[in-house]
C-alpha positions as CSV (number, residue, x, y, z in Angstrom):
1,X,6.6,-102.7,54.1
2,X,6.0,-101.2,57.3
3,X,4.2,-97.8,57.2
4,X,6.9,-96.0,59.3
5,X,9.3,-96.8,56.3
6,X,7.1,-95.0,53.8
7,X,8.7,-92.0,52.1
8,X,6.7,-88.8,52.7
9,X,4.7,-87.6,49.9
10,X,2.6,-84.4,49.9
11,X,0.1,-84.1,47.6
12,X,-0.1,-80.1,47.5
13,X,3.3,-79.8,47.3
14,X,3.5,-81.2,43.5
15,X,2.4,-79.7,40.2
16,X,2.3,-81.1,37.0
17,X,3.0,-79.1,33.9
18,X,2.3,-80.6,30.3
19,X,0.2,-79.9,27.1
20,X,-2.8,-81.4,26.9
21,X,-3.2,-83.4,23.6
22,X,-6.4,-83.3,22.4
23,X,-6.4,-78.8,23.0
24,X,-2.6,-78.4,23.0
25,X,-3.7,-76.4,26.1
26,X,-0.3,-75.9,28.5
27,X,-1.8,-77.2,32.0
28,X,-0.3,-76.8,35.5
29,X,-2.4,-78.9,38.2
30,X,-1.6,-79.2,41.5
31,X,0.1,-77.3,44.2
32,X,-1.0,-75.2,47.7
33,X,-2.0,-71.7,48.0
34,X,1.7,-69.9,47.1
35,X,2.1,-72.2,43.8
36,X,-0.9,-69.6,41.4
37,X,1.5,-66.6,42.5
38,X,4.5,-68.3,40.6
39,X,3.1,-70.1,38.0
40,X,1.4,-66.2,37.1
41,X,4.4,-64.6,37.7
42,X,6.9,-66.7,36.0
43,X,4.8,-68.4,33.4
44,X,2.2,-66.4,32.0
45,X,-0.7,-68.9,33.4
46,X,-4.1,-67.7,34.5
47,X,-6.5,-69.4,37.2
48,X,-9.3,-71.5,35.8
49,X,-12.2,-73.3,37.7
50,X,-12.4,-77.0,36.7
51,X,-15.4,-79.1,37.6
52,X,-13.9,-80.4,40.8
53,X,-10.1,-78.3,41.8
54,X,-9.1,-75.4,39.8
55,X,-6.4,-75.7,37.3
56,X,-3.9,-73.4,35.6
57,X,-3.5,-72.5,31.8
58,X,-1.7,-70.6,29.5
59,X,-3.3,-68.1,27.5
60,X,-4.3,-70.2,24.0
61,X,-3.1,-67.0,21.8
62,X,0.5,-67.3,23.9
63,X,3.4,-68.5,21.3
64,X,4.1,-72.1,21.4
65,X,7.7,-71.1,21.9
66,X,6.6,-68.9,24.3
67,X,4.7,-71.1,25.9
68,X,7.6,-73.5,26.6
69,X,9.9,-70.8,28.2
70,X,7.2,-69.6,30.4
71,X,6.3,-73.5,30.9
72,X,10.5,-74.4,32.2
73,X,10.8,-70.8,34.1
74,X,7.4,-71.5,36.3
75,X,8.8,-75.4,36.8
76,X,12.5,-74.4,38.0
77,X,10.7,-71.5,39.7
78,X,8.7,-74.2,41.2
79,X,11.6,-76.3,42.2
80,X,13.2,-73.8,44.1
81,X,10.2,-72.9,46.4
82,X,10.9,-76.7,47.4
83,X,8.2,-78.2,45.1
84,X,7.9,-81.7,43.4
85,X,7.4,-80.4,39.8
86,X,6.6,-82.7,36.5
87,X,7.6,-81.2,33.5
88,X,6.3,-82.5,30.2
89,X,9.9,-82.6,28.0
90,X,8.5,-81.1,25.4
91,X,7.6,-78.3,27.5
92,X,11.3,-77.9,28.4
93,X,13.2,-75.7,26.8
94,X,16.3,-76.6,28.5
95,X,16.0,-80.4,27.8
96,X,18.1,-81.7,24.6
97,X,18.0,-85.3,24.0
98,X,21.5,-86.4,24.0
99,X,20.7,-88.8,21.0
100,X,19.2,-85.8,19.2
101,X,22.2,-83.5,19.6
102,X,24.3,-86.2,18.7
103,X,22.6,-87.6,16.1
104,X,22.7,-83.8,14.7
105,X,26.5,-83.4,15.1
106,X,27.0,-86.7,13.2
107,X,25.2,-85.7,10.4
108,X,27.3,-81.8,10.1
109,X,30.2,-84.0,10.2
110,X,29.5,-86.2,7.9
111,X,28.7,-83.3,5.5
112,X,32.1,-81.5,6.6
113,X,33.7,-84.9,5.6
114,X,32.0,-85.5,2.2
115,X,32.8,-81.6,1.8
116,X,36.4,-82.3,2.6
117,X,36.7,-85.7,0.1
118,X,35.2,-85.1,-3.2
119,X,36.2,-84.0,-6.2
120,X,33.0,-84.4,-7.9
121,X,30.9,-81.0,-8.3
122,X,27.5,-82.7,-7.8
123,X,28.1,-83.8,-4.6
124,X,29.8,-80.7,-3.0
125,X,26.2,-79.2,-5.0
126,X,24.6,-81.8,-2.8
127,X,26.2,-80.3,0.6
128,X,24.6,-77.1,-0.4
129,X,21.5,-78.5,-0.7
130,X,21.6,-79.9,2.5
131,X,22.0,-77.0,4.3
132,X,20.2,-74.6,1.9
133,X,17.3,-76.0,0.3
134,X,14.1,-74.4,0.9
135,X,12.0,-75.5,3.5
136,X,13.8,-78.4,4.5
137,X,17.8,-77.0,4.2
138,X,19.4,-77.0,8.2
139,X,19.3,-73.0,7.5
140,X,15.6,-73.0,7.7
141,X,14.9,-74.7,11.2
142,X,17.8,-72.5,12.3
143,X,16.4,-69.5,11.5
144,X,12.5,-70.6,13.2
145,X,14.2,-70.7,15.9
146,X,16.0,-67.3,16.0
147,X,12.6,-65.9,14.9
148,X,11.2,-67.4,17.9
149,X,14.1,-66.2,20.2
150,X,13.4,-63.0,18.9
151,X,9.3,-62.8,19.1
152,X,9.5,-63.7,23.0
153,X,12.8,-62.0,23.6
154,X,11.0,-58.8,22.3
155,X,7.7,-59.2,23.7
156,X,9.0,-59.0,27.0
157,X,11.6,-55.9,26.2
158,X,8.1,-54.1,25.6
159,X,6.1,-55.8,28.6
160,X,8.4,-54.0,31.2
161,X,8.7,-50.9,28.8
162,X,12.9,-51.5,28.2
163,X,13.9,-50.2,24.1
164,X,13.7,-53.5,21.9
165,X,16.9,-52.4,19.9
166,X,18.6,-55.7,20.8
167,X,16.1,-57.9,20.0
168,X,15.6,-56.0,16.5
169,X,19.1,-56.5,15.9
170,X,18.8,-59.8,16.0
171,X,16.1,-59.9,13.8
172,X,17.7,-58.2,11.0
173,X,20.6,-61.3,11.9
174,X,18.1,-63.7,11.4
175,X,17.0,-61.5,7.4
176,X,20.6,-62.0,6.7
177,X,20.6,-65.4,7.5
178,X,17.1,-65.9,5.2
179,X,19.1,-64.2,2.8
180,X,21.8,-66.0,2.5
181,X,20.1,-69.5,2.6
182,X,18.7,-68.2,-0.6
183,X,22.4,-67.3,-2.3
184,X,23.6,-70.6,-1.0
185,X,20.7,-71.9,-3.1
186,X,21.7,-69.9,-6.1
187,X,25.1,-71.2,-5.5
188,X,24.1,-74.9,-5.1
189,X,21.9,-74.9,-8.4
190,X,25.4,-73.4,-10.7
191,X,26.9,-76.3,-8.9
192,X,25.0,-79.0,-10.0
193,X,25.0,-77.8,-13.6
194,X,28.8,-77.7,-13.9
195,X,29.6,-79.9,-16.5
196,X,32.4,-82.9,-15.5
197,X,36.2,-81.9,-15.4
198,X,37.9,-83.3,-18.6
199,X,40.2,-86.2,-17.8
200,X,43.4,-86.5,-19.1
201,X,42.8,-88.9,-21.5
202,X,40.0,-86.9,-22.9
203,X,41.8,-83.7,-23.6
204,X,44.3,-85.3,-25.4
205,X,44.0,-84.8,-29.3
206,X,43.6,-87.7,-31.7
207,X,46.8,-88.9,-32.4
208,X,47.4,-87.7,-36.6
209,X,47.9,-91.2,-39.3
210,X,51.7,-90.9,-39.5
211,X,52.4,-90.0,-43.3
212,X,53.9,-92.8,-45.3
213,X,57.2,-92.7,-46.6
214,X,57.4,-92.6,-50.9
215,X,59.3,-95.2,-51.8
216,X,62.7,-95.3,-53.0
217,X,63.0,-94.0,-56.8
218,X,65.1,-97.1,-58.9
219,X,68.0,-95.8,-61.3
């Protein structure tokens, strides 16, 4: 290909943000002389000297939620002072995996369905499980990540000084919602020991021996 054809790449004008895997360290290499100011700014990274260029990190005591909304601000920050940005996509808070949505919405409906269908107690015990067991009931992940929400939302209410009311108030959401994971679970364990509906044929009395006739008295 002839050189004159060859798209224009600038090497200081792209960064590379991702977590390194053997220090879960968040990294951001690359980048001219404006690119520090906004990955400090926007992302909570500090300068480091490497052995030969000098790298950015995140603080090691940062959240890891944390560390991914400071990781996707700094990248579309990035992007918008007309740099070439790679961001790691687990780094991206504003990523979702189609197939992971999806697959998550098939599985609520298929719950909703099964809800909807039976009439057997042990299965609609089942439901509850799914959403309320501990530790692994959809409740659980749900709350992590309003407690996460609420850990960076607030740490940053109280950075620039601004009353934290708001994100307290979600916090005391987020009890309510531990709460009532834990009566769903109550509910869900009454559920499976609910004995069997009686079918017809079971209530049904046994039939009583018909009484014999006496016989006829002769003259």
């Amino acid at each position: 290909m002839n050189s004159a054809t060859e798209p224009e790449f600038l090497l200081p004008r792209y960064v590379t943000i991702t977590r390194d895997p053997r220090t879960q360290l968040v990294l951001a290499i690359g980048g001219n002389q404006r690119a520090p100011g906004i990955l400090q700014t926007t992302g909570g990274f500090t300068q480091y000297p490497g052995p030969s260029i000098h790298y950015h990190r995140q603080p090691v005591t940062m959240p890891v939620e944390r560390q991914r909304i400071g990781a996707t601000a700094a990248a579309y920050a990035l992007l918008a002072a007309g740099y070439s940005v790679y961001l790691a996509p687990d780094l991206n808070v504003l990523a979702t995996p189609d197939g992971d949505r999806e697959a998550a919405y098939r599985h609520l409906t298929k719950l909703t369905e099964l809800a909807r269908s039976t009439t057997e107690t042990h299965l609609l015990a089942g439901v509850m499980a799914e959403i309320a067991a501990p530790e692994i009931g959809l409740l659980y992940p749900l709350r992590e990540v309003l407690v996460s929400v609420w850990t960076a939302w607030g740490n940053q209410l109280r950075e620039r000084g601004d009353d934290t009311e708001p994100a307290d108030r979600l916090m005391d959401i987020t009890s309510v919602l531990s709460n009532t994971a834990r009566d769903i679970e109550d509910l869900r364990t009454k559920a499976a020991h609910t004995p069997p509906p009686v079918t017809p044929a079971q209530s049904l009395p046994p039939s009583a021996p018909t009484a014999k006739k006496p016989p006829p008295r002769r003259r």
